[in-house]
C-alpha positions as CSV (number, residue, x, y, z in Angstrom):
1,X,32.0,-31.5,39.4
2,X,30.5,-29.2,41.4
3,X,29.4,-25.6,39.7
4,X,31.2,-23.6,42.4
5,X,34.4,-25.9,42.4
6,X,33.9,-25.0,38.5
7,X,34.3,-21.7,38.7
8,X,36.7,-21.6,41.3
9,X,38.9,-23.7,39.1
10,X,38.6,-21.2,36.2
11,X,38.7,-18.0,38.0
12,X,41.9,-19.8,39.9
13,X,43.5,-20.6,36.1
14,X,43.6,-17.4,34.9
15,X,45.4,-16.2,37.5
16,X,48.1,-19.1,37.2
17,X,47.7,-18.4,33.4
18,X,48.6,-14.8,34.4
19,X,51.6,-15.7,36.3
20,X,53.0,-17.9,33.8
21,X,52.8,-15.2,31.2
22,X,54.7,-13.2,33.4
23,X,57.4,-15.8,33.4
24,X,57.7,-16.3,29.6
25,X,55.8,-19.1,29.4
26,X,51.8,-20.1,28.1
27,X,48.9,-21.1,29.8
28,X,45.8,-22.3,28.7
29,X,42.2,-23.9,30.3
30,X,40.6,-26.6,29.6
31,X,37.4,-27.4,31.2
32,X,36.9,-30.9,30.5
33,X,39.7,-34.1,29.6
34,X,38.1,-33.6,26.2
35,X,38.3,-30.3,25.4
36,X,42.3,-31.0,27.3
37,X,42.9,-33.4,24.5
38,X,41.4,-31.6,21.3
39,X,44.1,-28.4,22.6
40,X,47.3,-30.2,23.6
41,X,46.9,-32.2,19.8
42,X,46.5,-28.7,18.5
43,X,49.5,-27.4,19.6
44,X,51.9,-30.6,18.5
45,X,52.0,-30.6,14.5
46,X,51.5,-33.8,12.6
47,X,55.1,-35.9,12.3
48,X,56.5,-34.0,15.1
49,X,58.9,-36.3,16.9
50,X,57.3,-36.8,21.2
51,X,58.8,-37.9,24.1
52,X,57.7,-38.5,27.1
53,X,58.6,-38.7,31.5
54,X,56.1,-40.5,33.4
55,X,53.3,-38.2,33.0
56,X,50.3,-40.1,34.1
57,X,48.5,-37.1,33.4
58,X,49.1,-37.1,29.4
59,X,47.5,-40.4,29.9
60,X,44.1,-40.0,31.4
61,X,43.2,-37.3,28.6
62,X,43.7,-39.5,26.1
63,X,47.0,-38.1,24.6
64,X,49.5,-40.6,24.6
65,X,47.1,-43.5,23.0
66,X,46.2,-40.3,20.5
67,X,49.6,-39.8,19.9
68,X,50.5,-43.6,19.1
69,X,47.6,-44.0,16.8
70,X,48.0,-40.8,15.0
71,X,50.5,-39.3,12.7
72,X,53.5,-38.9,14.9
73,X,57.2,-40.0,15.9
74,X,56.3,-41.0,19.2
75,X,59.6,-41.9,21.1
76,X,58.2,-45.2,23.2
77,X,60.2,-45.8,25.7
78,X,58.7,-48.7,27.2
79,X,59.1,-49.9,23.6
80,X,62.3,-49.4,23.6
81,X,65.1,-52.5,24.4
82,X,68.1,-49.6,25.3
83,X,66.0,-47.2,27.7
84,X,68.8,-45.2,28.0
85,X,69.3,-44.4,24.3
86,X,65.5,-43.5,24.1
87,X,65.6,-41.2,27.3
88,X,68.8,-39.8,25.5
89,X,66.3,-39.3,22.3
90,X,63.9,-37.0,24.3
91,X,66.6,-34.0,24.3
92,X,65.9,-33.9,21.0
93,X,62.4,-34.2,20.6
94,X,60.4,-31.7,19.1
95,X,58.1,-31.9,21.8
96,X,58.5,-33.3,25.4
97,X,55.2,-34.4,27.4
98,X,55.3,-33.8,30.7
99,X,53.2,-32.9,34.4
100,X,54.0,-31.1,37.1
101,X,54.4,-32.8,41.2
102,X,52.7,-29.0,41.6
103,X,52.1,-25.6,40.7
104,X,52.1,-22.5,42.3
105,X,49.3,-20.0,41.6
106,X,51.6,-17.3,40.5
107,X,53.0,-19.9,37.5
108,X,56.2,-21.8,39.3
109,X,56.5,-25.4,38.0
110,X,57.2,-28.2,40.6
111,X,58.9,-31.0,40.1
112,X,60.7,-34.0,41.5
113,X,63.0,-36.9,39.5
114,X,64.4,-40.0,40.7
115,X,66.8,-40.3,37.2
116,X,66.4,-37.1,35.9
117,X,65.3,-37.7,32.5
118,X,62.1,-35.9,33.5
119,X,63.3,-33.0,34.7
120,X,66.7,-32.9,32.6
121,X,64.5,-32.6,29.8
122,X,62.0,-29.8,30.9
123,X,65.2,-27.9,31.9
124,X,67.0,-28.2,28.1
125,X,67.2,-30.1,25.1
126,X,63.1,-30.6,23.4
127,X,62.2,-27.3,21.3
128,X,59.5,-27.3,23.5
129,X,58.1,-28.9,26.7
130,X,54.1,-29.2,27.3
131,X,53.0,-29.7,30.5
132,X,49.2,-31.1,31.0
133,X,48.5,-30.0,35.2
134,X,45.0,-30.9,36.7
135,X,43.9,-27.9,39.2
136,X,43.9,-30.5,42.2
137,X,47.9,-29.8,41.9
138,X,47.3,-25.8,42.5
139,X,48.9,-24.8,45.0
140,X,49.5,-20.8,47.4
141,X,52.7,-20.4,46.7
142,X,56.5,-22.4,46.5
143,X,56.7,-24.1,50.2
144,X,53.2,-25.7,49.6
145,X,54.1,-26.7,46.3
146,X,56.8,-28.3,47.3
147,X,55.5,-29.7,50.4
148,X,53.0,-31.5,47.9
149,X,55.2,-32.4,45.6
150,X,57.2,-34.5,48.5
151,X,54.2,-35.7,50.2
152,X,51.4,-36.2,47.9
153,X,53.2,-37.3,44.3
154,X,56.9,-38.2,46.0
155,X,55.2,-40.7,48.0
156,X,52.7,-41.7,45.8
157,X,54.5,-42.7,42.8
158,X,57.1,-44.8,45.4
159,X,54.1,-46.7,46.5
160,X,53.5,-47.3,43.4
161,X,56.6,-48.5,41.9
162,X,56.5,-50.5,45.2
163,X,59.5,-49.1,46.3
164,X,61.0,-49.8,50.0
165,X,61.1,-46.0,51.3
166,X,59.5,-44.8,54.6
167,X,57.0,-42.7,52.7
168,X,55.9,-46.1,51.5
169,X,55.1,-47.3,55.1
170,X,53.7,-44.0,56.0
171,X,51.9,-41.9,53.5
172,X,54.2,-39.1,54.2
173,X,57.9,-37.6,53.5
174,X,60.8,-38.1,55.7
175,X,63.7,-36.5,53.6
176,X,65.4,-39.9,53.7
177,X,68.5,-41.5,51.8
178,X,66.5,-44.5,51.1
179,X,68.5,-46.6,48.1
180,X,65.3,-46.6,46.4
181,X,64.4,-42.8,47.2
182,X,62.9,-41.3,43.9
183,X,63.5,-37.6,45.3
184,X,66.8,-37.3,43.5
185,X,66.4,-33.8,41.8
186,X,64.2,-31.2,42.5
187,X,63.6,-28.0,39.6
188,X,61.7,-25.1,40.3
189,X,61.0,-24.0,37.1
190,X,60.4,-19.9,37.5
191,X,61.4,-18.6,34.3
192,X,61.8,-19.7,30.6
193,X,64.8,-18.2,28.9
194,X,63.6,-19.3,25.8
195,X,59.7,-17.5,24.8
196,X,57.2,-20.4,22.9
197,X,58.9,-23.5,24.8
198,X,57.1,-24.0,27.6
199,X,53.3,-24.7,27.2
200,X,51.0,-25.5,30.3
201,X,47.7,-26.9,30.0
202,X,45.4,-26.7,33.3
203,X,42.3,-28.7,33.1
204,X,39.6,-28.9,35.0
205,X,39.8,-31.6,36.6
206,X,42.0,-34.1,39.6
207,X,44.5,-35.8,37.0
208,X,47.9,-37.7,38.3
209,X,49.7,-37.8,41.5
């Protein structure tokens, strides 16, 4: 990465960091998917029971495979012959792994569902939720956030389930009531009742959707 784009980045996470102080919950920077990994496994305790939405970015750092081959209860749900039983598992998880669809730079979490297990589950239920954001899903404020969030991983992840929606066809949102629309629930997450749940990792880098 460039050195600018660098520093950008980590002058642009404190100030996110800042923000989601200010909202009751923690930030912290990662420059590298490495150093990502080494923090998120610090923060979840050996034997701690882990579930998971689709968070593509918990993947590309390395956390799930470390998670599966370490010393943890690590809810599978693909593993799993009742999915519903093991999404229903994830409420009480001692920690839930999850991304954000986008971010805003004063700490708002962005995200959309299709079932709602995802974003059910970062609302209540886990003791606590930890959410591993690249800074490529940064964004001004709540309409851009969400804007991205409908138009960049919305559409994305339906192409990539291979689902028949017009965002499929065109790269871009049309609010529809497609059968196979994934944009079911949307939670702005501005606040956390609850101080020491919510944990957000930024990393320096362009990870998921």
């Amino acid at each position: 990465m460039d050195i600018n784009m660098k520093k950008r980045n980590e002058l642009l996470a404190q100030k996110v960091i800042k923000g989601l102080q200010s909202r009751n919950m923690t930030g912290y920077y990662a420059a590298t998917k490495e150093e990502a990994l080494k923090l998120a496994l610090s923060l979840i305790p050996e034997e701690s029971s882990v579930a998971m939405g689709g968070a593509m970015s918990a993947h590309e750092i390395g956390l799930v495979s470390a998670l599966k081959e370490g010393n943890y209860n690590f809810i599978d749900r693909d593993r799993e012959a009742d999915k519903r039983l093991a999404m229903l598992k994830a409420y009480d998880a001692d920690f839930f792994l999850s991304s954000a669809n986008a971010i805003t730079e004063d700490g708002i979490l962005v995200n959309i569902d299709g079932n709602a297990n995802r974003v059910s589950a970062i609302a209540q239920g886990p003791k606590k939720v930890l959410f591993i954001v690249g800074m490529n899903k940064v964004c001004d404020d709540v309409d851009g956030a969400l804007k991205r969030a409908r138009n960049v991983a919305a559409t994305t992840n339906a192409q990539r389930f291979g689902l028949s929606t017009p965002c499929t066809k065109t790269g871009s949102c049309f609010n529809c009531k497609s059968p196979d629309t994934i944009c079911c629930q949307f939670l702005f997450t501005r606040f956390s009742r609850h101080a020491g749940r919510i944990h957000v990792i930024l990393v320096n880098d362009n990870l998921g959707f």
